[in-house]
N, C-alpha and C positions, 0 to 999 in steps of 0.2 A: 504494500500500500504506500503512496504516496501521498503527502500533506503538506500546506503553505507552513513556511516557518510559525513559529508560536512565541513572540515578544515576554509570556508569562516567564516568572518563576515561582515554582512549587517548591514549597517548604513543608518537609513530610519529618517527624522527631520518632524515634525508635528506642526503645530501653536497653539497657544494659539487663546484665540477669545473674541472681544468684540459685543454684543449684542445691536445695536444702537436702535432699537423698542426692546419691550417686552408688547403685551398684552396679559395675563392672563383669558382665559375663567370661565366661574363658573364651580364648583366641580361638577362632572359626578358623579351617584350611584355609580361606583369604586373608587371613590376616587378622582382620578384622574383629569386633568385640561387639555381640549385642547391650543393650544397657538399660538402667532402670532408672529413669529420671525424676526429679519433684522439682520443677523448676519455677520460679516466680522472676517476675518482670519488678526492675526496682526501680527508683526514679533518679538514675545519672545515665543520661539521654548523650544518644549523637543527632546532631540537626543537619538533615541534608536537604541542600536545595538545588532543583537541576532546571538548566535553561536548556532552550533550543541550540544545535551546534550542528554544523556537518559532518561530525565527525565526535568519536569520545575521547572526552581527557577528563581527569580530577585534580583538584584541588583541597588541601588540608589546611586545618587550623584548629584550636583548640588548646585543652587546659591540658594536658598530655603530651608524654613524650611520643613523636611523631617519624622517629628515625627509623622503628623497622617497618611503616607503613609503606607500600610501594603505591609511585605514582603512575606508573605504567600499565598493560593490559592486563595486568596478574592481579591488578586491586580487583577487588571482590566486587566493587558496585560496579566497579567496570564492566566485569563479566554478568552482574545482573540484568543491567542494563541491555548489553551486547543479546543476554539470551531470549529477553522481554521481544525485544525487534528482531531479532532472528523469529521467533513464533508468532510473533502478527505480520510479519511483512515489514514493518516501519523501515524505511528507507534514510533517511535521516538520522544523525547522533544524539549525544547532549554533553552539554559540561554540567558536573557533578562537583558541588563545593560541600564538603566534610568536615564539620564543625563538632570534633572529637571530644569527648569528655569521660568517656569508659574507657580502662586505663587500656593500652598495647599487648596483645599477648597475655592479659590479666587473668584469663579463667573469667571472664564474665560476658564475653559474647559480644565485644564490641563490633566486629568485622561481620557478625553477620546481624548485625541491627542495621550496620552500613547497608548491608545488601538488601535489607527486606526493605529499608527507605529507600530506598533507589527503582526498585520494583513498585512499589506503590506512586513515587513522583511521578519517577516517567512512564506509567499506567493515566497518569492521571494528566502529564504534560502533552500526550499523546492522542488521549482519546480513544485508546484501543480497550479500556472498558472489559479486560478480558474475565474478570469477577474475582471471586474471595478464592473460590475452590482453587483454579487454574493459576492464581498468584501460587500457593499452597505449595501444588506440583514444582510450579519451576522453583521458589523458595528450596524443597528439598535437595533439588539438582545440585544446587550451590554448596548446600552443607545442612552436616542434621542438626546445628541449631537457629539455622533461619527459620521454618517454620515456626517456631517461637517465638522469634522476632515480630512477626506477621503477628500474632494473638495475643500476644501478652498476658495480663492475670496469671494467671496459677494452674499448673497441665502438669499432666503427666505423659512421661516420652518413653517410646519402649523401640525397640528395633533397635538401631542405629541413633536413637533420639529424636527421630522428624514424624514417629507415629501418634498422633497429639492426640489425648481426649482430655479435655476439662476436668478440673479438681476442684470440687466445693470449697471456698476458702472466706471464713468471717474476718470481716473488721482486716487489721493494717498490723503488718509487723515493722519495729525498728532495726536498722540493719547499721553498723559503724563500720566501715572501709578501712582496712591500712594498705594500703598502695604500696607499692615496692616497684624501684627503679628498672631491677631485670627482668627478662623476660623469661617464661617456661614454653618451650614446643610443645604443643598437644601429642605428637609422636613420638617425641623425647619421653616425654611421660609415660606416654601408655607400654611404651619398650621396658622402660622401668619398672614401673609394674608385674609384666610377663617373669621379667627375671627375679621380682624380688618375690613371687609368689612362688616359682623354681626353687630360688634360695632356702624358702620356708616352707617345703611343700610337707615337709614333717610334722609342722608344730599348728598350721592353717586349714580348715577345710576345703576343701577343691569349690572352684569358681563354679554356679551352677553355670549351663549355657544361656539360657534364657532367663535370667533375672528380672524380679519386681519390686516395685515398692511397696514398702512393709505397710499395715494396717495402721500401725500406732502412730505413721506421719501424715496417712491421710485423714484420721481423726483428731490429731490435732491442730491440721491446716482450717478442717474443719470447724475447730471449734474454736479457732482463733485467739489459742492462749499460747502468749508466749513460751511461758515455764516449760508447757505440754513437750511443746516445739523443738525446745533448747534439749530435752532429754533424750531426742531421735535423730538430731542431724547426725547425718553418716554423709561421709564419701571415702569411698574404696581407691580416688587415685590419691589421696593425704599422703599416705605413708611414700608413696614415687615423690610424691612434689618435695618431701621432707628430705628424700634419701639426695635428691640434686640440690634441694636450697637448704641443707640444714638451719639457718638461720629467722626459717620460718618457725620452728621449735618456740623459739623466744620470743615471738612475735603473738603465739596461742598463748602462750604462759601468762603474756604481759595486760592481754588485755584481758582474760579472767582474771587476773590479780586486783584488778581495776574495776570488777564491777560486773562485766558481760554476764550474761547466761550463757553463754558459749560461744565456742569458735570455730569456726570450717576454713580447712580454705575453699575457697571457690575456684569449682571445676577443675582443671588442670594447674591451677595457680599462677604467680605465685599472689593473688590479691588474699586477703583473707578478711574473711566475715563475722563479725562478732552480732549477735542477737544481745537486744537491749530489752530490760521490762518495761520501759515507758520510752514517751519522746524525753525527758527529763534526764533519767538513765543513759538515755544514746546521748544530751547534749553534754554531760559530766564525764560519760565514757570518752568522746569526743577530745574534751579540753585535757582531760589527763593523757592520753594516748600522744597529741599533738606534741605538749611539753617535753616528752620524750624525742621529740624531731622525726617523729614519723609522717608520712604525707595523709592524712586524715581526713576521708570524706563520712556526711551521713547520709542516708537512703530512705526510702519509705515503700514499701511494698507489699500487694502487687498492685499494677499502674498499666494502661493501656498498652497496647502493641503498637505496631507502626500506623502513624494515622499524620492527616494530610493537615496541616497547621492554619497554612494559605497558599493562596494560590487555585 
């Protein structure tokens, strides 16, 4: 399909996300790891706004370190972009400006909150109107945590993590961020993992293949009590993200010592997530954690998916 330039710009904002279950299936002959997710959408957004272009390029900015984002065809909204008009036909580009605020590499899904806003602008800069479902599909093409990008709230992800159904979730949790400068590879990790479960296949029970999330974290999302909450967060790649960043050790220590009801890190790391009993709680967790010279953000979650701001 062909179409006159479009003078708008779309401004579509995406969440970041923290991962309050993670269990890790055993490695499948591809490689590969089924998984059991409790994910919720939190409120440190990336804002993307895309104009008409003949051609695609991006642009970054933001409160983040921005060095291992690539500006080239390999950035992810690039190729979401790229896949959107590959399946309508669109003929025409766009430029994509990236206004980062979920940390790099953090375990919290910023690059594909990129992608699901870029999907939904240039849906929307476009005209091509393709629906909820068909964003969905291509979403998944890109990575199993775009789909969550797209929906935001509180889901549960099973497959590969892009297999969504909705999870009952009351009222708002408080979430304290401590940021970290480096980065962790999601395949660095998950290789980690494989071996440290090798290493411990004596003292650990065998990964099931097909893992879920436990009962006790969906009646607590449910019942929208922190305490509940704080007694179930699991993630199975913690101990990979610890074994490569030992200095996350100190980073869980410091912020229960200070108040948290607990700490994960989130996803593949290395960000880590402390749970707060009130907003109160997360602004005191906050100010002690900061004084420490750590890079300290707070959250509130769960918060809308990708949705179109203006434009």
């Amino acid at each position: 399909m062909t179409t006159a330039p479009d003078s708008r710009v779309v401004h579509v904002r995406a969440p970041g996300k923290i991962n309050v279950f993670l269990a890790v299936g055993a490695q499948a002959d591809d490689g590969y790891h089924d998984v059991a997710i409790a994910y919720q959408a939190v409120s440190l957004y990336e804002d993307v706004r895309v104009s008409d272009a003949p051609d695609f390029s991006v642009a970054l900015s933001g409160s983040v370190d921005l060095a291992r984002v690539p500006t080239d065809g390999s950035n992810i909204a690039i190729r979401a972009a790229r896949l959107l008009a590959a399946r309508t036909g669109y003929r025409r580009g766009a430029h994509i400006d990236i206004e980062k605020h979920v940390p790099v590499t953090g375990g919290m899904g910023g690059g594909s909150a990129d992608a699901a806003a870029a999907l939904v602008a240039c849906d929307t800069l476009w005209g091509t109107d393709v629906g909820r479902d068909e964003l969905l599909v291509l979403a998944a093409e890109l990575g199993a945590d775009v789909p969550f990008a797209l929906t935001g709230g509180t889901a549960i992800g099973t497959g590969r993590g892009d297999q969504l159904s909705p999870a009952l979730a009351k009222g708002s949790f408080e979430w304290v961020l401590v940021l970290s400068d480096a980065g962790l590879s999601t395949p660095e990790v998950y290789r980690e993992l494989d071996e440290h479960r090798a290493r411990h296949a004596q003292d650990i029970f065998p990964a099931r293949v097909a893992p879920t999330v436990d009962v006790d974290v969906l009646q607590a999302l449910r019942a929208g009590e922190p305490r509940m909450l704080a007694e179930v967060l699991s993630n199975d790649l913690q101990a990979a993200a610890l074994n490569l960043e030992p200095s996350l050790a100190g980073v869980l220590e410091l912020g229960e010592s200070h108040g948290a009801l607990a700490g994960i890190v989130s996803g593949s790391g290395p960000t880590v997530a402390f749970l707060a009993a009130d907003v109160n709680a997360a602004l005191q967790l906050q100010i002690a954690l900061s004084a420490t010279r750590h890079t300290v953000v707070r959250a509130t979650g769960p918060v809308h998916g990708a949705r179109v701001i203006s434009g």
